[in-house]
N, C-alpha and C positions, 0 to 999 in steps of 0.2 A: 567555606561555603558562601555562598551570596547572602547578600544583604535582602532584609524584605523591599527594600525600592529598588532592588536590581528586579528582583522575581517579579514586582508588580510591574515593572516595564517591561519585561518579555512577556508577560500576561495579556498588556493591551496592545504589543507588535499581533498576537496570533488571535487578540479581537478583532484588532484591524485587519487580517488578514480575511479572516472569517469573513465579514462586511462585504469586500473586496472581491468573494469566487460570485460577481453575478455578471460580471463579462464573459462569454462563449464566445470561442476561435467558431470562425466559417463553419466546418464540417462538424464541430457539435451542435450550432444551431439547425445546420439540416438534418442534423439526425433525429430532432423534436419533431421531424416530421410523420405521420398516420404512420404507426407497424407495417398497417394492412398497404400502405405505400410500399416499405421496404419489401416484406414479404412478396410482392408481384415481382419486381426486379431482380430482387438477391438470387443466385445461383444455390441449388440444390446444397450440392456440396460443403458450399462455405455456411448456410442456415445449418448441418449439421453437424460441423463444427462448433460453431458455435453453442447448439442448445450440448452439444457432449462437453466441452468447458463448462457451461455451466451446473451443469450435471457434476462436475466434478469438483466446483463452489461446493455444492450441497453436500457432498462427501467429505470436502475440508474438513465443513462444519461438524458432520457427525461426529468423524475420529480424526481428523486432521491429513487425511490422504496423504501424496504421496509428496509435500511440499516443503515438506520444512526443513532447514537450513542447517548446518553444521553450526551448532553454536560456539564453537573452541575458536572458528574462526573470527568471530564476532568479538570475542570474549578479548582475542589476542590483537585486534587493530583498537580495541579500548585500549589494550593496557601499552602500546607502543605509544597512541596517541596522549595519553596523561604524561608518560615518562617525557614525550617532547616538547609536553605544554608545561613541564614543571610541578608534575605532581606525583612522583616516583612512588610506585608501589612497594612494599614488602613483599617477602616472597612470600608470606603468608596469604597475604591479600592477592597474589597472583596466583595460587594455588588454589583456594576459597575461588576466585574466580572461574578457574579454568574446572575446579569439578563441580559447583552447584549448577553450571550448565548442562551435566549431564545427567541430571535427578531429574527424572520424568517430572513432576509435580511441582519441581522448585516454582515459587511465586515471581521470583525475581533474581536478577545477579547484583547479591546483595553488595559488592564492590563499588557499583554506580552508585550508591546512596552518597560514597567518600567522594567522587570527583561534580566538577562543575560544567554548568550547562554547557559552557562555550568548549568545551571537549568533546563531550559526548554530541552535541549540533555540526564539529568538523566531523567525526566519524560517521554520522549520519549524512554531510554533504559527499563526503569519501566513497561513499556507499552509492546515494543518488549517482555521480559525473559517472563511475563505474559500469554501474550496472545499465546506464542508457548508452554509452557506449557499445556493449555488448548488442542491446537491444537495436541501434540505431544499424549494427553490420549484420543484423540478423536478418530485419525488415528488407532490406536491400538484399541482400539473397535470395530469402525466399518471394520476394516482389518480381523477381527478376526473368523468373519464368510464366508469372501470370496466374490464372488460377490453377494452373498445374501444380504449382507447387505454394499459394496463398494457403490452402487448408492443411498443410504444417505449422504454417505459421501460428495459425488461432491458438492452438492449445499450449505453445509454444509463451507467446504474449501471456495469454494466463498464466501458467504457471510462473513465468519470472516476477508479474505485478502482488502474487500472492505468497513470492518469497521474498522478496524487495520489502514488503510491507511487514514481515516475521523478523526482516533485520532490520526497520526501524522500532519494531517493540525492543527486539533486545539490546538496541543502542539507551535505551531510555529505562532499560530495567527490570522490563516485563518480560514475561514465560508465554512465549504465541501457542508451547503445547496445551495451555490449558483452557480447557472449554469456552471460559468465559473472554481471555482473549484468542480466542478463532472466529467468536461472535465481533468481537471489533474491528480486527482485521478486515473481518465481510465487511464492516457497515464503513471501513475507509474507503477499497473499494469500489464501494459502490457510491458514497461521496466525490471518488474523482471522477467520476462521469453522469454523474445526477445535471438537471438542472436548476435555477433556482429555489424552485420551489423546494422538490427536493435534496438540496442541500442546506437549508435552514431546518427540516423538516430533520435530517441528520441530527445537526448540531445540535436540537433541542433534546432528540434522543440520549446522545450521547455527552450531553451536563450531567455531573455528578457521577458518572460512569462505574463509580468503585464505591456508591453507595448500592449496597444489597437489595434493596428495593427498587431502585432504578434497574439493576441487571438483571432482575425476573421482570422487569417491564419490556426491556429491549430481547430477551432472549423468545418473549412469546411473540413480540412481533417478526421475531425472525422464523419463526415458522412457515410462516409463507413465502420463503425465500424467493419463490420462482416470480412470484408476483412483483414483488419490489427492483427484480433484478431484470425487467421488460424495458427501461429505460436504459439499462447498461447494452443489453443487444443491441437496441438499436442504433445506440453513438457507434457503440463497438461495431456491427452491419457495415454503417457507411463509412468508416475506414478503412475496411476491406475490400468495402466495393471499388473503391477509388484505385484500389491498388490491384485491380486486375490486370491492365495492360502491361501487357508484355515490356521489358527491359522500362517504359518510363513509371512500372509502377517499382523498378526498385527506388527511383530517388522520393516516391512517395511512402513506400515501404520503411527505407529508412529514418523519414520526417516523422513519419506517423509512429511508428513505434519509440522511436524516441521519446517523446512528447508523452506516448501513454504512461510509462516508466518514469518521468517525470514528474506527472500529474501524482500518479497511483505513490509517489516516493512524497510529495509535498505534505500529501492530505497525510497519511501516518506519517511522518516527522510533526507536523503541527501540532494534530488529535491527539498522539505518546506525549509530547513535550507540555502539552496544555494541562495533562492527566498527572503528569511527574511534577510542576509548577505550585497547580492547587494543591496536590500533597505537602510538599514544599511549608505552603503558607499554611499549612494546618497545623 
């Protein structure tokens, strides 16, 4: 296992990192622009899209909707990746893995506690290049016929950024079935398309995260989920707006979605790995 000067150096890469989310690409700065701007422009259609993804956020949160990820597969690019990085499991420990991912309740896959960071960070890079691939030929299709077929896409986008984010929990350990991580998941999320503000505003919430005081503090501020999540529609808005034109909104389709699967893959890799680190040092 690492050294405490390894963990404390991968602690201040994802301070630094932290520091570092106050530059905005182009179309999220214009998306900080008045709602009551987007809402006159945006198309019927794709607004209800949208508020129905989000709608479906808040379902996450209840019972975990319809989102969540095979974790045997998860479980199984952990243990290919240790065995090539030189840290061969028993088949004990392969077996213990492959079945406490399928205990509703399990806290964690207690296996990850044996491998080290730079393992479980390629399977989470494994995961990101993957899954925006997917993303990047998805955008482009459904870009490609305009808003004919853009209001596929919305719920589409969600649903990948809110399974993407359940296989960065369980590259790092954690159980996305349980309550309190479906609470984090959202507040990643909604970290990848916050703006400054609110993205410090996150990170404060989310210090100490696995202290039981701290997560009846962020669980009640998530009750107002819809409120907090008026910043996410409207980044979210003006990338879809851009991608209405017909056949040139698939190469913006594709850019764009990519990049969201990117973002939405950075913030849970950082946020799990900062959460697994401080444990770590305890």
């Amino acid at each position: 296992m690492e050294s405490r000067e390894r963990l404390d150096g991968e602690l201040e890469h994802i301070l630094k990192w932290e520091k570092e989310q106050k530059d905005l690409f182009i179309w999220d700065k214009i998306g900080r622009l008045p709602f009551a701007m987007l809402d006159k422009v945006m198309p019927k259609a794709i607004k209800q899209k949208i508020g129905d993804s989000l709608n479906e956020v808040g379902q996450y949160l209840q019972t975990g909707g319809k989102f969540l990820v095979q974790k045997k597969k998860v479980a199984k690019l952990l243990q290919e990746e240790a065995e090539r990085s030189g840290y061969p499991m028993t088949s004990d420990d392969i077996y213990r893995l492959e079945q406490e991912t399928d205990i509703e309740n399990t806290a964690q896959i207690q296996s990850v506690e044996k491998l080290p960071l730079e393992v479980l960070d390629r399977v989470a890079d494994n995961i990101t290049e993957s899954r925006s691939k997917f993303a990047a030929a998805q955008g482009a299709a459904t870009g490609f016929g305009g808003i004919v077929t853009i209001a596929a896409d919305i719920p589409l986008v969600m649903g990948l950024s809110l399974k993407v984010l359940q296989e960065m929990a369980l590259c790092y350990g954690y159980n996305p079935d349980d309550p309190l991580e479906r609470v984090f998941i959202v507040k990643c999320l909604q970290f990848s398309s916050a703006d400054i503000v609110g993205k410090k505003a996150i990170i404060e919430e989310l210090a100490d995260y696995d202290n039981p005081e701290k997560q009846v503090e962020v669980i009640s501020q998530m009750q107002g989920w819809r409120e907090v999540f008026n910043s996410y529609s409207e980044s979210f808005g003006w990338k879809k707006l851009f991608q209405l034109v017909p056949i040139a909104g698939m190469i913006f389709g594709s850019v764009s979605n990519k990049n969201t699967i990117q973002d939405v893959a950075e913030a849970g890799k950082m946020l799990y790995k900062k959460r697994l680190i401080l444990k770590r040092l305890k």
